[in-house]
N, C-alpha and C positions, 0 to 999 in steps of 0.2 A: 228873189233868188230862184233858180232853177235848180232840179234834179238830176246832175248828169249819168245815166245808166250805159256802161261800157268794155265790151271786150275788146282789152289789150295786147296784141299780135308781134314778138318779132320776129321777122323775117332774115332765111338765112342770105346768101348775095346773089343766088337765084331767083331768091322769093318774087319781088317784084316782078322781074319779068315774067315769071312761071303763072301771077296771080292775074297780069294782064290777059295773057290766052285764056284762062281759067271758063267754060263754057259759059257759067253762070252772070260773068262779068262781059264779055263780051261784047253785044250788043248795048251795053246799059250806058248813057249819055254820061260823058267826062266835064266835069271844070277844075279847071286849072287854077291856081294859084299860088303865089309866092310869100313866103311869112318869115316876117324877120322880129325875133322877139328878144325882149332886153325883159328878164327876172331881176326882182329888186328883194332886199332882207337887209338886214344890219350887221353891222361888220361882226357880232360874235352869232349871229346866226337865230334871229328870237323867231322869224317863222320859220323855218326851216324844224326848228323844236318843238312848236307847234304843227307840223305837219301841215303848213299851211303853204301855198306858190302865189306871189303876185308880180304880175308880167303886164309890160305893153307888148301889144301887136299892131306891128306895121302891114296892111294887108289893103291892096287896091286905093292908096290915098288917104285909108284913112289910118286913125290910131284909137286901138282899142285896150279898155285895160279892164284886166281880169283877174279876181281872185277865186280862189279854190280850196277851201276845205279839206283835211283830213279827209281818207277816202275808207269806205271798210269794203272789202273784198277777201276776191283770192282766185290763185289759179288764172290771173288774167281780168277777170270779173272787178270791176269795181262800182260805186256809187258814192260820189262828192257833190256837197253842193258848193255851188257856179255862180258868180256875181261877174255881167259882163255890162259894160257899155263906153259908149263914143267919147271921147276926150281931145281936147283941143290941142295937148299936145306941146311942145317935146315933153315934158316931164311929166310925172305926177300929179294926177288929181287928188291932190293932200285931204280936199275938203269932202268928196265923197266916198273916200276911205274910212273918214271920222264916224259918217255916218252908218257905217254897217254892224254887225251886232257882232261878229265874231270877236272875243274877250283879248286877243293877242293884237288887235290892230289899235291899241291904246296912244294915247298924245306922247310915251315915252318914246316909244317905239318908230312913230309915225316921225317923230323929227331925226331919228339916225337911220333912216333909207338910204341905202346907195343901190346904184348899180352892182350886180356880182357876175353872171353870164350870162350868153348870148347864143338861142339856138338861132339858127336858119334854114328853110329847107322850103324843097317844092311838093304841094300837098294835087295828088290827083283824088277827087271826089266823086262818090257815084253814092244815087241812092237804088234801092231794090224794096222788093215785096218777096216774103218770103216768111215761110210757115205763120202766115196769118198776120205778120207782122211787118213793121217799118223799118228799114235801117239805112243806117248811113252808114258807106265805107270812106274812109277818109287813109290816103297812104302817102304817106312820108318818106321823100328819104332827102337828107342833107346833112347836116351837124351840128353837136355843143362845143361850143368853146369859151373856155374858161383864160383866161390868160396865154399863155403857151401852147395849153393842154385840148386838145381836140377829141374827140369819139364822133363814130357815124352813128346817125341818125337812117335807119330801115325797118319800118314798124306799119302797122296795119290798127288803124281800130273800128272797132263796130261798134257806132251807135244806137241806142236801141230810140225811135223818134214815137213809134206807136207801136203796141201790144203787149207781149211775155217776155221777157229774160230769157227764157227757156230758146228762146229763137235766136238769139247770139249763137247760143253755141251750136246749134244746128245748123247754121250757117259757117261759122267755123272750123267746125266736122267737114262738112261739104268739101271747104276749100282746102285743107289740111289733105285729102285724098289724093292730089297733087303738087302741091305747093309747101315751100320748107320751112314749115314755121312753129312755133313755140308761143304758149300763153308768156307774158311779161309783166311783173308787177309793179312795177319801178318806172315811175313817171319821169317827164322829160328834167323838170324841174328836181328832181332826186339825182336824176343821173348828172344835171350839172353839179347839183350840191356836192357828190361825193368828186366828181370832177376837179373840182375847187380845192375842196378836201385832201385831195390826194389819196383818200382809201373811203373803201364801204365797212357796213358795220350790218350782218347778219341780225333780221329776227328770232327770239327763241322762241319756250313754246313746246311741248313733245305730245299734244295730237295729233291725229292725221292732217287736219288741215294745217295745223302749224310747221308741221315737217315738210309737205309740201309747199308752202308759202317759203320757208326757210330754201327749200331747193331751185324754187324758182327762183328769187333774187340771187343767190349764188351763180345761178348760170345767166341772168342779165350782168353782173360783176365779170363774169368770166369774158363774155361778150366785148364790153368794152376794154378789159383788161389785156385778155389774152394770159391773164398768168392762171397755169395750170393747176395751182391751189385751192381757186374755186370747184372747177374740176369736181375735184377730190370732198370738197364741202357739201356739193351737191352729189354726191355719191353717197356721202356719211348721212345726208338728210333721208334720201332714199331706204337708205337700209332698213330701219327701223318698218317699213309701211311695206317691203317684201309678202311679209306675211301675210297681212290684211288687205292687198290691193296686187291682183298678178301684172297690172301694167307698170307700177313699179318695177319690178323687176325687167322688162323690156325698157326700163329710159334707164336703169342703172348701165343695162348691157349698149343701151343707143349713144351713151354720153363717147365711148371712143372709137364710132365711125368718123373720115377721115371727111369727110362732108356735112357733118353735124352742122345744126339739125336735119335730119331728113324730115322728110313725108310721116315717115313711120311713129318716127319719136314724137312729133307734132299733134299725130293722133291720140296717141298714147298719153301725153302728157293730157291733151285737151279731155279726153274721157274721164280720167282720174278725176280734174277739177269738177267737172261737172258735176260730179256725185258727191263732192264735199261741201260742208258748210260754205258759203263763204263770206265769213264774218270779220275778218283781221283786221287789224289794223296796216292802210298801207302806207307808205313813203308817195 
């Protein structure tokens, strides 16, 4: 098992190209690639309850399958562990899923796997050196679909490969000074779930960090949604941390520019996380 350490970016419909000119990006060597992934759970949803995602990845020939762990984070930040490797493919490696320790991947379970949805999307890659540190950018953009039901996929993550955590976000600081983006804390795998679903379901919680984790998924909900309810959820999350945090109050007032998110709110949002626990449990 590996340690995946990760800030999670979405980007608004400039983002990406605004993130390409970005100085710091510029010069740094691209690969390309193309990932087409099938998540698998059982029909009434036993990982997904578990907070747990397992996916094949189609990716240059080969197929790779992946499981993921509960994540604890917040504000973008996360930290799950990662079980990946090579499979022959089309289906499920039934026999080396048996063998893993996570308690929800049981013989009950293992025999009601289906299919449930399918992201796709073209991932441009770079890695950097930056405050002392290692990272990987990986940027995404294409879609989930769930049956009918579609959302885009426009998201940015930084891997942390060598050093401090602390260098995520100083690198996301950086590019947040031009680029229109927002911490995310709702994995791809979350977003097909509630996809699937048909509705999301807010974390509670009334510390500062919980009220912001609660404001964050509201406005990845709103994202995919479009209904202006979330809005207003993450407006109500916000209110409370007015007092104790002044950048609150600048993403309460950034939530209704007409190009949301900006640069500004991006920032804003990213400072607040920074300075909070981040311990949560995420989707």
């Amino acid at each position: 098992m590996s340690q995946e350490i990760e800030l999670k970016l979405a980007l608004g419909q400039d983002g990406p190209a605004a993130l390409r000119r970005h100085p710091l990006l510029a010069a740094l060597p691209v690969r390309v690639s193309h990932l087409g992934n099938t998540y698998f759970d059982t029909p009434d949803g036993a990982l997904e309850r578990a907070r747990m995602a397992l996916r094949l990845r189609r990716v240059d020939g080969r197929v790779l399958q992946t499981v993921k762990t509960r994540g604890q984070g917040g504000g973008g930040l996360s930290t799950r562990g990662e079980w990946e490797w090579e499979v022959p493919g089309p289906g499920l490696d039934l026999e080396g899923l048996a063998g893993l320790p996570p308690a929800a991947l049981g013989d009950e379970v293992l025999a009601r796997l289906a299919p449930r949805f399918t992201t796709d999307f073209r991932r441009e890659t770079r890695e950097i050196a930056h405050a002392g540190s290692r990272i990987e950018l990986a940027l995404d953009e294409g879609e989930i679909l769930a049956g009918e039901r579609r959302v885009a996929i426009r998201e940015l993550e930084l891997e942390l490969k060598a050093g401090a955590p602390d260098a995520l976000w100083s690198l996301a600081e950086a590019l947040a000074e031009s680029v229109p983006l927002r911490p995310s804390d709702t994995s791809k795998a979350a977003r097909g779930g509630a996809l699937l679903a048909g509705g999301w379901t807010l974390p509670g919680g009334d510390s500062t960090a919980d009220l912001l984790h609660r404001a964050v998924v509201a406005l990845d909900a709103l994202a995919d949604t479009g209904e202006p309810t979330w809005r207003e959820a993450a407006r109500e999350a916000l209110a409370p941390l007015a007092d104790r945090a002044p950048e609150a109050r600048e993403l309460a007032r950034g939530l209704d520019a007409p190009d949301w998110p900006t640069p500004a709110f991006g920032l804003a949002a990213l400072r607040l996380a920074r300075r909070l626990p981040a311990d949560r449990d995420l989707a």
